[in-house]
VEXNUVEX-300677 format. One record per residue (C-alpha): residue in one letter; x, y, z. Coordinates in steps of 0.25 Angstrom, whole numbers, plus 5000, padded with zeros to 4 digits. Example, Ala and Ser with C-alpha at 12.3 -4.5 7.8 and 13.67 -1.06 7.14 Angstrom:
A504949825031S505549965029
# end
This chain:
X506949655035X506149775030X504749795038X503849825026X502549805032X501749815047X500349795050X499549785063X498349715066X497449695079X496749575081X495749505091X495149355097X494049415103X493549295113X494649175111X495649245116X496649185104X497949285104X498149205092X497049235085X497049385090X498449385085X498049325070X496849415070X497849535072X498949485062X497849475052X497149615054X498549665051X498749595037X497349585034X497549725022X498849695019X499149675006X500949685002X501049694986X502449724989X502849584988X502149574975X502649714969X503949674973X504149554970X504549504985X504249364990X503149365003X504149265007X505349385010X504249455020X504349425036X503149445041X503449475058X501949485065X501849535080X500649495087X500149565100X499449495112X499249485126X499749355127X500649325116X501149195120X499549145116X499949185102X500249065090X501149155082X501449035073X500049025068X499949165065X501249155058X500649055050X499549135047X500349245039X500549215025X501849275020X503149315024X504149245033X503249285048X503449305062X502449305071X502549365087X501649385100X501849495108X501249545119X500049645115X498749665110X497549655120X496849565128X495349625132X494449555141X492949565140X492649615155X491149565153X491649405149X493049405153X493549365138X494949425132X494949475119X496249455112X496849565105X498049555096X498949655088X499749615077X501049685070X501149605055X502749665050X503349625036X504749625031X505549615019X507049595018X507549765017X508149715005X507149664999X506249795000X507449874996X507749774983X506249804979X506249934981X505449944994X506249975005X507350085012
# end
């Protein structure tokens, strides 16, 4: 498999302290601009992409990576929690903002790329 794309987002739960929705939040600030017409130009199936998505927290073991799996539209995806992001707590109340960090990588077959004239 051929890496052709990589973006990164960052979000935040800002009182709930929801790693799952930090981590969704994040994994939608990475894609929110992208737009691929390379499927489209070159005749390729969304279907042939594997879509791999890191998530960053503090406690990644509070993440429900399959419901952000199900919340990416194309491509054959993969969704992991690792430890990252930040956790910062409000010294006047006590409460923990949530922040997460979000790595979103897609991948064609090499030969595929190649056989559409867009890879080495």
């Amino acid at each position: 498999m051929q890496r052709f794309i990589i973006e990164m987002g960052m979000g935040n739960d800002l009182y709930g302290r929801d790693y799952t929705k930090a981590a969704a939040r994040a994994i939608e600030d990475a894609i929110r601009h992208s737009s691929i017409p390379l499927f489209e130009a070159l005749g390729i199936d969304h279907a042939a992409m594997e879509v791999r998505v890191t998530v960053g927290v503090q406690v990644p073991g509070e993440v429900d990576c399959d419901a952000l799996r199900a919340g990416l539209p194309r491509g054959e995806v993969s969704v992991r929690a690792v430890r990252g992001g930040l956790n910062v707590t409000n010294p006047d109340s006590g409460s923990i903002t949530v922040i997460a960090s979000a790595a979103v990588e897609a991948f064609l077959p090499a030969d595929l790329l190649r056989a559409a004239g867009g890879g080495a």
